[in-house]
N, C-alpha and C positions, 0 to 999 in steps of 0.2 A: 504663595508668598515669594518675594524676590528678596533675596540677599547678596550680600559681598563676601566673597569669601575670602580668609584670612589668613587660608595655606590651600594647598594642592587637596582637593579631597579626589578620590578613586572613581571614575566615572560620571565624574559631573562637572568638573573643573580645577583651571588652575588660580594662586591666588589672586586676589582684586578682581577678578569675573564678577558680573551680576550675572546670575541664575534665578532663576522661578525653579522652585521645588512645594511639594504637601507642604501645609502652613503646620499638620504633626510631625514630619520628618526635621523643620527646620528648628519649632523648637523645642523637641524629643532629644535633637542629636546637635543637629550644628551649634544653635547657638548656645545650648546646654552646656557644651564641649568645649565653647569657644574657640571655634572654629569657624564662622562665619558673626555677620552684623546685620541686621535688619534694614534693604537699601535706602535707605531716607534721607534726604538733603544735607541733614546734619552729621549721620555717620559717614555719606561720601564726604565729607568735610574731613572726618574724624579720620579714615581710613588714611586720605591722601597724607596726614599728618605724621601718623604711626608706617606709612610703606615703609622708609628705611629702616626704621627699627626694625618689626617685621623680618623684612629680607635678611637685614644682620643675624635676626636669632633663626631664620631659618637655613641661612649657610653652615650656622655651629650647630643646629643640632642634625645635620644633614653629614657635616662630616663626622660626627660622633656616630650614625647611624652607621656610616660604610664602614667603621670600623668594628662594629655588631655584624654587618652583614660577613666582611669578610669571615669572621670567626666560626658562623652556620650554616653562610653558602654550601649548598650539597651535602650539609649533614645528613646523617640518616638516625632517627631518632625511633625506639623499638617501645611496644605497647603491648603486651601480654593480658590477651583476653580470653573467655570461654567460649569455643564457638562448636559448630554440629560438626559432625562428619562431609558436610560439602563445603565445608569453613564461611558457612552463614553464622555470624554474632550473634550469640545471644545477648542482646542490647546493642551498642555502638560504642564509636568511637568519636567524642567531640570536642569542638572548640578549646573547653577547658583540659581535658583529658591529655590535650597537645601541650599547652601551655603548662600544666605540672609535667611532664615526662622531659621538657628543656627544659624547667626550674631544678629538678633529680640532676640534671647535668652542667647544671653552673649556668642558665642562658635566661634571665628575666625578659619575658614577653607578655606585654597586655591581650588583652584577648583581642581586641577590633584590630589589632596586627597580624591574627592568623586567616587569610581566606580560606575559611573552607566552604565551598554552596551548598553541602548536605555532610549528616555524619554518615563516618566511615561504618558499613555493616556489613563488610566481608574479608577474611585472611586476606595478606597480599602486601605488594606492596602500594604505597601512595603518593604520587609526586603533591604537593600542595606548596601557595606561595605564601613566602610572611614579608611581609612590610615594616620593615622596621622603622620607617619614615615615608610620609607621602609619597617621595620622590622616588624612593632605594625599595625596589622587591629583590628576594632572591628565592629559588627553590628548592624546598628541602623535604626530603622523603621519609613518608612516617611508616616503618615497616608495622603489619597488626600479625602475633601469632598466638598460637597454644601454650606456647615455651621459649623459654631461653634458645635451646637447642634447633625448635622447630625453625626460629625466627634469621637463625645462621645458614638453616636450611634454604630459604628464600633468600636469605641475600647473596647468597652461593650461585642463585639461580635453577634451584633444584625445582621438579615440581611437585608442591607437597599433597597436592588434590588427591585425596583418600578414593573418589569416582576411577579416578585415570590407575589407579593401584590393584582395585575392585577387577577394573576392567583386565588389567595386564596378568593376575592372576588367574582369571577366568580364563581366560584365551590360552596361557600354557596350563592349564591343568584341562581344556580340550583337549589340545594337541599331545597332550601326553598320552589321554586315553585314546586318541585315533592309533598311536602306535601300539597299544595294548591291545585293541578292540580293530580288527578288520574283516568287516565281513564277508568281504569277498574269498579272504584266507580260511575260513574258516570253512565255508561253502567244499572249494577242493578238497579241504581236509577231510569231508563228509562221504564224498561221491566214492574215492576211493575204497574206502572203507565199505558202503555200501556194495561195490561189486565185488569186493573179496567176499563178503556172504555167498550173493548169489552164486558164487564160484563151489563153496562147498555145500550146496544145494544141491 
């Protein structure tokens, strides 16, 4: 199906474009959304009628958005989950999971504002972008942890992987017992001994 689209949509066009998209995507989303028109003689009629309008309300709410952007650009927004010992989630972290953790901190976001292409299923941190407007992304980082505490620990830049802790204890409680355990020392410590016998033989 071919539409006009009525603002900026995210990979597919800007507005007044005709695009051919799914005849279910266009009207699932666009013109559900009103965000595009169906391109027919009469709506290119209609469009050319409504551009200034249009344009007007898209510069007001375009400058309303930079002022949203500015407020979360580079926020870092913290998400306390259960996860394993290799800080695989038990379940995930999604869409909406982001949009309440900025509504907890004063920031109303729709969800088709947050990009995220998959949910998040491991500790960590997460750069992700939101859209506050067609036009206006910014990036803003969703830390995932165990805890409060853990989650300071990452943003510190520590590394909290329980494997890499595993591993670092292993390795000095080896090396500990190579200083306890040499068997080479021990070997001399034997021979000696055995020829004081044979001496009082």
């Amino acid at each position: 199906m071919e539409v006009i689209l009525l603002e900026r949509v995210n990979k597919l066009g800007h507005m007044g474009e005709v695009v051919k998209v799914r005849d279910g995507y266009a009207r699932n989303f666009l013109l559900k959304r009103g965000k595009a028109l169906r391109a027919t003689a009469d709506n290119r009629a209609k469009y050319d009628g409504m551009k200034a309008e249009l344009e007007a309300r898209n510069l007001q709410s375009k400058g309303e958005a930079s002022k949203v952007a500015e407020k979360i650009q580079g926020k870092n927004i913290i998400v306390i989950r259960q996860a394993s010992e290799a800080g695989q989630l038990f379940g995930s972290v999604t869409v909406r999971d982001v949009v309440t953790a900025f509504e907890a901190d004063g920031v109303a976001l729709e969800r088709p504002q947050v990009q995220l292409d998959a949910p998040i299923k491991s500790i960590g941190k997460h750069a992700i972008i939101v859209a506050v407007h067609p036009e206006v992304e910014v990036e803003v980082t969703v830390t995932v942890a165990r805890s409060q505490d853990e989650a300071e620990r990452i943003n510190r830049g520590e590394d909290i992987s329980t494997r890499n802790e595993d591993r670092d204890a292993a390795a000095e409680a080896i090396a500990a017992a190579g200083e306890f355990f040499d068997p080479e020392a021990q070997q001399e410590d034997v021979e000696p001994a055995s020829a004081a016998e044979e001496t009082e033989k």
